[in-house]
C-alpha positions in Angstrom: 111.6 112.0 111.1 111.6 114.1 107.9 108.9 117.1 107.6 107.6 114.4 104.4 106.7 112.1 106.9 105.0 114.0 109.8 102.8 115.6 106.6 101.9 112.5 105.2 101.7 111.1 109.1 99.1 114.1 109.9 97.2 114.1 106.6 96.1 110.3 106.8 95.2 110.9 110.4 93.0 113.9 109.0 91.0 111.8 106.4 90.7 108.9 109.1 88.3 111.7 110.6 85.9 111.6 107.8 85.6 107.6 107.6 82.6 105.8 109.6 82.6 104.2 112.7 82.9 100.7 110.9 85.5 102.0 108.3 87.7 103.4 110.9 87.3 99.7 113.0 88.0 98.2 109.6 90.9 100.5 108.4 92.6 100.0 112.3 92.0 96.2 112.3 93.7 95.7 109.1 96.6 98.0 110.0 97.4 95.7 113.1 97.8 92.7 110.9 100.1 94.9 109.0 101.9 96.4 111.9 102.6 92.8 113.0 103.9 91.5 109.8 105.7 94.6 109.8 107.9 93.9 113.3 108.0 90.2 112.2 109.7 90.9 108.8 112.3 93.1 110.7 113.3 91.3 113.3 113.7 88.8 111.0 115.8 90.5 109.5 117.1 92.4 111.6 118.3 95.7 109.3 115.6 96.6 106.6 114.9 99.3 103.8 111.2 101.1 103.6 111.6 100.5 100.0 111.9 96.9 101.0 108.8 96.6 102.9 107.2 98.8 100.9 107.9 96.2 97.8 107.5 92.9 100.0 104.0 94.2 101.6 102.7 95.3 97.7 102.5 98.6 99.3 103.9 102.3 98.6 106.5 103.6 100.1 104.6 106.6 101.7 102.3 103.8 103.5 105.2 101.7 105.1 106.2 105.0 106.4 103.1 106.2 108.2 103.3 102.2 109.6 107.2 102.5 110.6 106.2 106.1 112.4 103.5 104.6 114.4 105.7 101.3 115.5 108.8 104.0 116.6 106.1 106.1 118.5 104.2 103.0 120.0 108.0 102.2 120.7 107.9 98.7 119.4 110.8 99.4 116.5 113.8 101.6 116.4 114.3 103.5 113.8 117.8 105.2 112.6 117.7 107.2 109.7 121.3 107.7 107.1 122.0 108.6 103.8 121.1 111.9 102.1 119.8 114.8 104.1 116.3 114.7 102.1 114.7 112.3 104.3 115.2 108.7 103.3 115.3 106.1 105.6 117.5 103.3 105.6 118.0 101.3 108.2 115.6 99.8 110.9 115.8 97.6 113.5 113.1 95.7 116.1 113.8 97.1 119.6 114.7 94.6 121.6 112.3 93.6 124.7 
């Protein structure tokens, strides 16, 4: 992943540490709905754009990211990134079980 990413990966998780006990169960709750959508939308799919999800999920593109980061790192999605060398990423897949 792109130094962008891992920033914007790190700086959420650093204001998650200022949220209450109930936001935090709140704020995880409703990213596990998403996180699900998320893998059902790819492997519908099969090949996907963040821009895509970002656009089908009525959610910016920095946020799909930090959601596509925790799916590769929960290993649940594979991720393979192409294109320019300034960090987009185009192409994902669900990892197969």
């Amino acid at each position: 992943m792109s130094k962008e990413v891992l920033s914007a990966i790190n700086h959420s998780y650093e204001l998650a540490s200022y949220a209450t006990p109930e936001l935090r169960g709140l704020f995880n709750d409703w990213l596990g709905e998403i996180e699900l959508r998320v893998i059902d939308f790819v492997g519908e799919r099969n090949r996907v754009d963040p821009r895509e999800l970002a656009s089908h999920f009525n959610l910016t593109t920095e946020s799909i990211i930090f959601v596509l980061g925790k799916l590769v790192r929960e290993g649940k999605i594979n991720m393979e990134a192409k294109g320019k060398p300034t960090g987009n990423i185009h192409l994902l897949r669900r990892k197969k079980l």
